[in-house]
N, C-alpha and C positions, 0 to 999 in steps of 0.2 A: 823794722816794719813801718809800714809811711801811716800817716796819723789820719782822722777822718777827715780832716781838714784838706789833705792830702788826697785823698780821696775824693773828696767833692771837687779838687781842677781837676783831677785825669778825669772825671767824670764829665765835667763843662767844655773841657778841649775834644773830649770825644766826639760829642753833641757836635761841639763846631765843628772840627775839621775831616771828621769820617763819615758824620749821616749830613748835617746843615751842609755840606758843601758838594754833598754827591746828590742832593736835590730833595732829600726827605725835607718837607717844608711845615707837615702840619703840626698845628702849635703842640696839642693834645699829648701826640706823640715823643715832639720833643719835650715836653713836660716831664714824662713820666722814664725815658728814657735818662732825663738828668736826676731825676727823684727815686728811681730803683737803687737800691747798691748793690750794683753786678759783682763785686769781691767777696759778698757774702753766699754766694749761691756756688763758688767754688771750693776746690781745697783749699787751705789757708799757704799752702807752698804754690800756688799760684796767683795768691792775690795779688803778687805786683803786678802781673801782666793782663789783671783782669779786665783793663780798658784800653788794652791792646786790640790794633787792628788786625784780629786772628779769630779761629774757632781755640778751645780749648778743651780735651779729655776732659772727661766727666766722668773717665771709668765704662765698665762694661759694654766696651767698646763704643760707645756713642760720645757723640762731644755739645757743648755749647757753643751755639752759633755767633759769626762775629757780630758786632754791636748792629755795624750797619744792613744786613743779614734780618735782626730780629725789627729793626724800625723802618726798614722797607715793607716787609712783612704785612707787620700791625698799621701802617698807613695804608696799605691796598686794600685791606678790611674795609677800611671807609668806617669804622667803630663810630656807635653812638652810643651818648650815656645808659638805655634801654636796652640794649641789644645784650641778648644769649648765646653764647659763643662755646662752639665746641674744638677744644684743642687735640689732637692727635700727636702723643709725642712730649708727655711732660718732662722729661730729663732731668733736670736740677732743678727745675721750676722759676728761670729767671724769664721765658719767654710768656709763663703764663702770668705772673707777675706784672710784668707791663701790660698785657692784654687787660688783667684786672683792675689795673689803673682807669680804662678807657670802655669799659663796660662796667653792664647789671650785676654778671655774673658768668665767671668761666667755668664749664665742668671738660677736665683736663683726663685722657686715660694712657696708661703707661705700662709697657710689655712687661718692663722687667721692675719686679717688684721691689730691688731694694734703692731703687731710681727715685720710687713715686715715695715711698716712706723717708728717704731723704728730704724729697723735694716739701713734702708737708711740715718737716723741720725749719725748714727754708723760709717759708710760707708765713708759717704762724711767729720765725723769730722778726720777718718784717712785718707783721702787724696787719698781713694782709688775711678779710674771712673772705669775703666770698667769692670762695675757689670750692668745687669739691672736687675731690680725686678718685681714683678708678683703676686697679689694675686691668686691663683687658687686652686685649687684639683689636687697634683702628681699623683694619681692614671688617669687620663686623660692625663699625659704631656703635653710637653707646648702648652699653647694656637696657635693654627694658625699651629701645625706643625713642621718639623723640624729635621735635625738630627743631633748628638753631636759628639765629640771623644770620652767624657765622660761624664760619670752620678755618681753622688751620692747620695744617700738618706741617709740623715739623722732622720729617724727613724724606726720603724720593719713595713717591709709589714706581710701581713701574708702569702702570695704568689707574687714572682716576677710580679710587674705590666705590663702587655703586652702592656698598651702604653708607659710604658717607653722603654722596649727592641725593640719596633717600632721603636723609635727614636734614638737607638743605633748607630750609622755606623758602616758599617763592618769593621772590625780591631778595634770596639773599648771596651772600659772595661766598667764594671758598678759595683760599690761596694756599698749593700746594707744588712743591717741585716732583718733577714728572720724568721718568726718565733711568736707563741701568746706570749702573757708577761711570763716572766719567764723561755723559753724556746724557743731562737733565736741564730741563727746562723750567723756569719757575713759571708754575701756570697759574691764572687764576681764571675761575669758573664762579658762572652768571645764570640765576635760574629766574627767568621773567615769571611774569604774573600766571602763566598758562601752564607753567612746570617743563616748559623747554627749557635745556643746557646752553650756553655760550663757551666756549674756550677761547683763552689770548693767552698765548705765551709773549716773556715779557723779557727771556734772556738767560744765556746760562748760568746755572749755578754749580756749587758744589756739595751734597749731603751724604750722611749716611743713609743706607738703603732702612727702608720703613719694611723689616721685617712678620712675617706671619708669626703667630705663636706657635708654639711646639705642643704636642697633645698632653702635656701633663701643666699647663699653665690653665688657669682657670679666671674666671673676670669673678672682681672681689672686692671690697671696701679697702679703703687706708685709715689703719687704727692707730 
């Protein structure tokens, strides 16, 4: 098993040669990108490959996205230290992690409930609080309401969710891939001062599809 120290190069060669060199440039980002430990948000029989230039299963059928994937992402945000960000799509909780690096505060919501209880394992053994969690359906946004600087989703709608662009504030961004399997686009969406939409698609990508919940799944706290 490679040692922390070990851990800390693949983590700095990552930075270098798969997001620093594909143009991710902001410091913040690469910051928090070298200061997450992506090994820990996996199963331990995948840590070797955890700063591998790949996604990797996470189980119930969803995966973690690859490194340069998630700091593309979180640099389109345009994140400031203030800002409230709603993430769609907690999975093991390595992508809200770095968002929590670069914000107030993430409230994070996740279909499948032994996803989001993992991920708050995750969470709390990196030392990260403020994050809260949420079993729900993103396609509803957050439960009870609400509105963010920023959104994420971390999987493919097939169409921009209209409760999530609800919960937009104006001036704020939302970067989402868009799109059936096989044929998505990572978009990101712009609501000016007046509550009008912008779209710009930025390029294909690859996700799993951002599923609805089934009628026996219920939005819930993580204990």
């Amino acid at each position: 098993m490679p040692t922390e120290q070990d851990f800390e190069r693949l983590r700095n060669r990552m930075v270098e040669t798969q997001i620093l060199a594909r143009g991710v440039t902001d410091l913040r980002v690469l910051d928090a990108m070298r200061r997450v430990r992506r090994h820990e948000f996996v199963d331990g029989s995948l840590a070797r490959d955890a700063y591998a230039d790949q996604p990797l299963s996470i189980g119930h059928g969803q995966t973690i996205s690859q490194p340069y994937i998630v700091a593309w992402m979180s640099e389109l945000l345009a994140l400031e230290p203030a800002h409230e960000v709603l993430e769609a799509g907690t999975g093991c909780g390595y992508q809200t992690a770095v968002l929590a690096m670069l914000c107030r505060h993430v409230f994070s919501l996740e279909l499948v409930p032994e996803l989001s209880r993992q991920a708050a394992i995750h969470l709390q053994r990196a030392g990260i609080d403020n994050v809260t969690l949420r079993i729900g359906d993103a396609h509803a946004g957050w439960p009870g309401g609400g509105e963010f600087d920023r959104i994420l989703v971390a999987a493919a709608a097939i169409t921009i969710p209209q409760a999530l662009t609800r919960q937009l504030s104006p001036g704020g961004r939302m970067v989402l891939p868009v799109g059936t399997r096989g044929v998505q686009q990572m978009t990101l969406v712009t609501k000016d001062r007046h509550g009008h939409l912008h779209t710009q698609e930025l390029g294909a990508v690859a996700f799993v599809p951002l599923v609805p919940s089934s009628p026996g799944v219920r939005p819930g706290r993580v204990d």
